[in-house]
C-alpha positions in Angstrom: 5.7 -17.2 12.8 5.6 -14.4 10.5 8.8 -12.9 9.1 9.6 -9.1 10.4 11.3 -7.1 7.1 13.6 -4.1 7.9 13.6 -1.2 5.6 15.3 2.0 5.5 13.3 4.9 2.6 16.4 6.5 1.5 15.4 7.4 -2.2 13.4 10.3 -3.3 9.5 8.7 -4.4 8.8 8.3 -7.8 5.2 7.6 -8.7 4.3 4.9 -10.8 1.2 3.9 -12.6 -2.1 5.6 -13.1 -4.1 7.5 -10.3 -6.9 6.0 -11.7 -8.1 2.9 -14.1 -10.9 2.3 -16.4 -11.5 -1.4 -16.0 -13.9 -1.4 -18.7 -10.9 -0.3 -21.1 -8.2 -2.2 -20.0 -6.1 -4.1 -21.4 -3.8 -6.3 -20.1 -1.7 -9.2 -21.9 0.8 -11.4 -20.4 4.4 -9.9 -21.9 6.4 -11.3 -18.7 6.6 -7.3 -17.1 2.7 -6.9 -16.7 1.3 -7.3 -13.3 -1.6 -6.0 -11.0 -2.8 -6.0 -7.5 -6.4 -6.3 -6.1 -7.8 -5.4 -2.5 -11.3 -6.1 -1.3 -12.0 -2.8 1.2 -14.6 -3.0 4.1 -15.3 0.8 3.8 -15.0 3.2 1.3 -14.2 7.0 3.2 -16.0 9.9 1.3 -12.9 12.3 1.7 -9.4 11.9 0.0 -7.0 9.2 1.6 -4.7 7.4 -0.1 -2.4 4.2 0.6 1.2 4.6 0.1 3.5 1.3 -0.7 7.1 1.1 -2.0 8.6 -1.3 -3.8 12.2 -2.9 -2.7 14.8 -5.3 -3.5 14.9 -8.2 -1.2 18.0 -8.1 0.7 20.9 -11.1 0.3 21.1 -10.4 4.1 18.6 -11.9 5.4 15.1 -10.2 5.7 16.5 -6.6 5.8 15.5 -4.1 3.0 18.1 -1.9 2.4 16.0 1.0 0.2 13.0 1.6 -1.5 12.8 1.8 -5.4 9.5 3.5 -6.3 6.1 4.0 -4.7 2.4 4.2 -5.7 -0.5 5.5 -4.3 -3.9 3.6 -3.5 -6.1 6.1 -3.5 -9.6 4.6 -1.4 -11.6 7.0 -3.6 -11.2 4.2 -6.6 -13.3 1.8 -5.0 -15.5 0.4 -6.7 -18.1 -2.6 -6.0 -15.8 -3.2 -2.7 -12.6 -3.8 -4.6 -9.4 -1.5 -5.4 -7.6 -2.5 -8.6 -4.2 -0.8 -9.6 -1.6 -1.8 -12.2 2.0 -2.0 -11.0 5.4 -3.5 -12.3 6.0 -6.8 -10.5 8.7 -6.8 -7.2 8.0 -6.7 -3.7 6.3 -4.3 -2.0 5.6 -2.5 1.6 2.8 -0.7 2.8 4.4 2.6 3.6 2.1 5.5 5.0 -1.6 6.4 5.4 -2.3 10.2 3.7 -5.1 12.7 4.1 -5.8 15.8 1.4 -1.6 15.6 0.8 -1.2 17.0 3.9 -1.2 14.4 6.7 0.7 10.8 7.4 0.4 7.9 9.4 3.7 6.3 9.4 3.7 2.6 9.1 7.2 1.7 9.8 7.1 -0.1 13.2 4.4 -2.2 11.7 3.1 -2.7 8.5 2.6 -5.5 5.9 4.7 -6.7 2.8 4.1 -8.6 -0.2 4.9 -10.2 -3.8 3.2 -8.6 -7.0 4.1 -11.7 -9.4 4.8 -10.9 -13.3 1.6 -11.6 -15.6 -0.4 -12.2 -12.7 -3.5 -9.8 -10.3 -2.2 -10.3 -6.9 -5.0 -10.5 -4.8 -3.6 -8.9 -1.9 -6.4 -9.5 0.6 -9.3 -6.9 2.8 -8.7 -4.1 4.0 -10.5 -2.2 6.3 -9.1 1.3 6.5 -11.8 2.8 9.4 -8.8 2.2 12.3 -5.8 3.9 10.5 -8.5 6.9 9.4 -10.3 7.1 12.8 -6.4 7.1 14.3 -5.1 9.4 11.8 -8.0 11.9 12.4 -7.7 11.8 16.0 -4.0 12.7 15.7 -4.3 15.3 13.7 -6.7 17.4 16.4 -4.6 16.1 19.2 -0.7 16.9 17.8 -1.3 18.8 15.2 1.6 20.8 15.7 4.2 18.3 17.9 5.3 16.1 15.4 7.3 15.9 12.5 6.5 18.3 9.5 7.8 18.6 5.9 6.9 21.2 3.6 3.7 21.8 5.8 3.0 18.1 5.6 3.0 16.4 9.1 4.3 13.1 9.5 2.9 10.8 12.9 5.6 8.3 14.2 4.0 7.0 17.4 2.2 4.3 18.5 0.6 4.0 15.0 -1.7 0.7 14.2 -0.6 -1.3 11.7 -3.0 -1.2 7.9 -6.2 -2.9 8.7 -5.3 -5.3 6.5 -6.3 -9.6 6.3 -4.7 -12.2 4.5 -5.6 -13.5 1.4 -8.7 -16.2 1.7 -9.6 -18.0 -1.3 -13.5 -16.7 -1.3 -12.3 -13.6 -1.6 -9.4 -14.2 -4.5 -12.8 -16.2 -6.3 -14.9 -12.7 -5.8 -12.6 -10.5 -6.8 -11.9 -13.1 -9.7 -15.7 -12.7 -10.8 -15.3 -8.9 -10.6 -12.4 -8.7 -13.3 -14.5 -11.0 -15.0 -17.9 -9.1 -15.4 -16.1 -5.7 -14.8 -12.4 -6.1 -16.7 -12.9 -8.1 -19.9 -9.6 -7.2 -21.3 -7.8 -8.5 -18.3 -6.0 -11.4 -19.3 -4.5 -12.4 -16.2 -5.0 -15.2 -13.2 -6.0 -13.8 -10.3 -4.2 -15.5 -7.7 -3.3 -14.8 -3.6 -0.3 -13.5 -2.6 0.3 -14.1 1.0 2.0 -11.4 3.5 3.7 -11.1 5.6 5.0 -8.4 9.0 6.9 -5.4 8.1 8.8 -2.9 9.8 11.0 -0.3 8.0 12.9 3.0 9.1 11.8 6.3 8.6 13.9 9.4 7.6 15.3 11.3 10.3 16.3 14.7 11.6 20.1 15.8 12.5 18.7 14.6 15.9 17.8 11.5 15.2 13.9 11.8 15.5 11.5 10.9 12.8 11.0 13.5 9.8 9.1 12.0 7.2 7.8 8.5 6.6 
């Protein structure tokens, strides 16, 4: 049985890495604080959505997160050949939210996905296949637009959200994305090896009444 992770995003976010990479230009060494993560995606959307995820401590209690340290953004737009690469410091992360042009949120915290980026390592994460959370997302918007949380004219959607369309780690696909870095990422001088995940929930911010604000 999977392990469920609690986590509560109490700290302002703080971006990390690059929006974008070059892969042709990269160059990455093991020095025992480098570390990357690679996704096969099914589809690739032609309009800007990004991937949010937060990095945490693990908790000495059990599975429970107590707060996020920093995020980083996957934007979809950076696919390329099928696969999203992004450089990251190592820890443990959480798929946080699903945004659309910086102004809309799925919220993932009743169910969402976590994971280990090991140091001098690409962390094949496994596929994902955005087309539910964006079809969802969309759909959301036109319907309650204006009956759920907002922020700064950002809205934030709490309910009944799907999980990320994402898979598990198979080893075809670690050996593909393997080949990529290969013929794509010369300078990469790191294994590419699976990093299993597992269920995640986590708990939003809330309002003086207790209702969700932001993701």
């Amino acid at each position: 049985m999977k392990k469920r992770i609690l986590a509560s995003a109490m700290m302002a976010m703080i971006t990390i890495g690059c929006a974008t990479t070059d892969l042709g230009t990269l160059n990455l060494q093991p020095n025992g604080e480098t570390a990357a993560i690679i996704l096969k995606i099914d589809s690739t959307p032609a309009t800007a959505q990004k991937y949010i995820i937060h990095s945490y401590e693990p908790s000495t209690a059990g599975d429970k997160i107590e707060k996020y340290k920093d995020s980083k953004a996957l934007y979809l737009t950076n696919t390329k050949d099928g696969f999203l690469f992004s450089t990251l410091k190592p820890g443990h992360y959480y798929i946080n939210e699903l945004v659309q042009q910086e102004q809309w949120s799925l919220c993932f915290h009743a169910s969402t996905y976590a994971f280990e980026v090991k140091p001098d390592t690409v962390n094949y994460i496994g596929q994902l296949d955005p087309r539910s959370n964006i079809a969802q997302l969309q759909a959301t918007v036109i319907r309650e637009r204006d009956q759920n949380a907002r922020e700064y004219n950002h809205y934030y959607y709490t309910d009944n959200i799907l999980p990320p369309g994402l898979l598990t780690a198979r080893e075809n696909d670690r050996r593909d994305a393997e080949e990529y870095l290969k013929l794509n990422a010369p300078g990469v001088g790191l294994p590419v090896v699976s990093s299993p995940i597992t269920e995640a929930r986590y708990k939003p911010n809330l309002d003086i009444r207790g209702n969700p604000k932001t993701c």
